[in-house]
C-alpha positions in Angstrom: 159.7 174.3 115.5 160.0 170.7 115.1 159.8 170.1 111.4 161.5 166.8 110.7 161.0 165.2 113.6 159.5 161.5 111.9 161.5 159.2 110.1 160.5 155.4 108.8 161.6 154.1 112.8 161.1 156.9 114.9 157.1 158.5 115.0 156.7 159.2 118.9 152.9 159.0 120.4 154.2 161.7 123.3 156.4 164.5 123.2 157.4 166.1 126.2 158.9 169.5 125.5 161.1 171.8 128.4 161.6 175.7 128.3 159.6 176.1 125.3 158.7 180.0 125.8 156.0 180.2 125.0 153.4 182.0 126.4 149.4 180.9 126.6 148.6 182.6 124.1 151.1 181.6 121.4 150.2 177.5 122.5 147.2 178.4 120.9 148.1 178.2 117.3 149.0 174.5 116.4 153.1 174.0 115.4 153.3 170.2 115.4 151.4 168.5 112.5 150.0 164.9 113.4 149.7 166.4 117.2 147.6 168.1 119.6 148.8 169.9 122.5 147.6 167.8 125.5 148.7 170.4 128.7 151.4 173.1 129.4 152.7 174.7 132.3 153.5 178.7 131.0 154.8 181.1 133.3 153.2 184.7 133.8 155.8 186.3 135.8 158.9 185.8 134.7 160.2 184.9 131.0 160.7 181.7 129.1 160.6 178.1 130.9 157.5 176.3 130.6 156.7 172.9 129.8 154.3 171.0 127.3 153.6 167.6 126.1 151.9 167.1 122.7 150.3 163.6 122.2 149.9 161.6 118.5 146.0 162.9 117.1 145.1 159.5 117.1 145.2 158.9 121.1 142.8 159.9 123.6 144.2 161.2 127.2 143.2 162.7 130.0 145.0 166.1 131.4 146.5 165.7 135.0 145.7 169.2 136.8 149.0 169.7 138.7 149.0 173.5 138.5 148.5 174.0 142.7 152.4 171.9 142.5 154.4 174.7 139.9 156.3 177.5 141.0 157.6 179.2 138.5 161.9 178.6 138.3 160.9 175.8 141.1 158.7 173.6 139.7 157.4 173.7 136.5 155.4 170.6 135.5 152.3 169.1 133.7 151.0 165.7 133.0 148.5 163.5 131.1 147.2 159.8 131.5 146.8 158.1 128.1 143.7 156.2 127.4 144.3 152.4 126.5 141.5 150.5 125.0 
């Protein structure tokens, strides 16, 4: 997926990714090294969409339960809160 995505200047702490197609399953299996997958919106009736946002391994967060908001081709969201200590 995203292989080269750090450089010297640009190493993001949040990556918020749109119509990834994925399905549940398949966010299962880890694709971006130095992240962890913090929430996802997939669809289950119709194809592609979705959303994601993978946060930095080295920050804590707390997943935002918006999944009574999506509609899938409507609304497809997901959020987290990062910690700051």
């Amino acid at each position: 997926m995203l292989t080269h995505l750090e450089t010297e200047n640009l190493k993001p702490n949040v990556l918020c990714l749109t119509e990834h197609h994925m399905d549940q399953q398949e966010l299962l299996y880890p694709s971006l090294e130095n992240y962890k997958l913090g929430t996802s919106f997939c669809r289950r009736n119709l194809q592609k969409g979705g959303v994601n946002i993978y946060i930095r391994d080295h920050h804590s967060y707390i997943n935002i339960n918006l999944i009574e908001f999506c509609s899938e081709q409507d609304l497809e969201i997901c959020a987290v809160e990062l910690k700051t200590e």
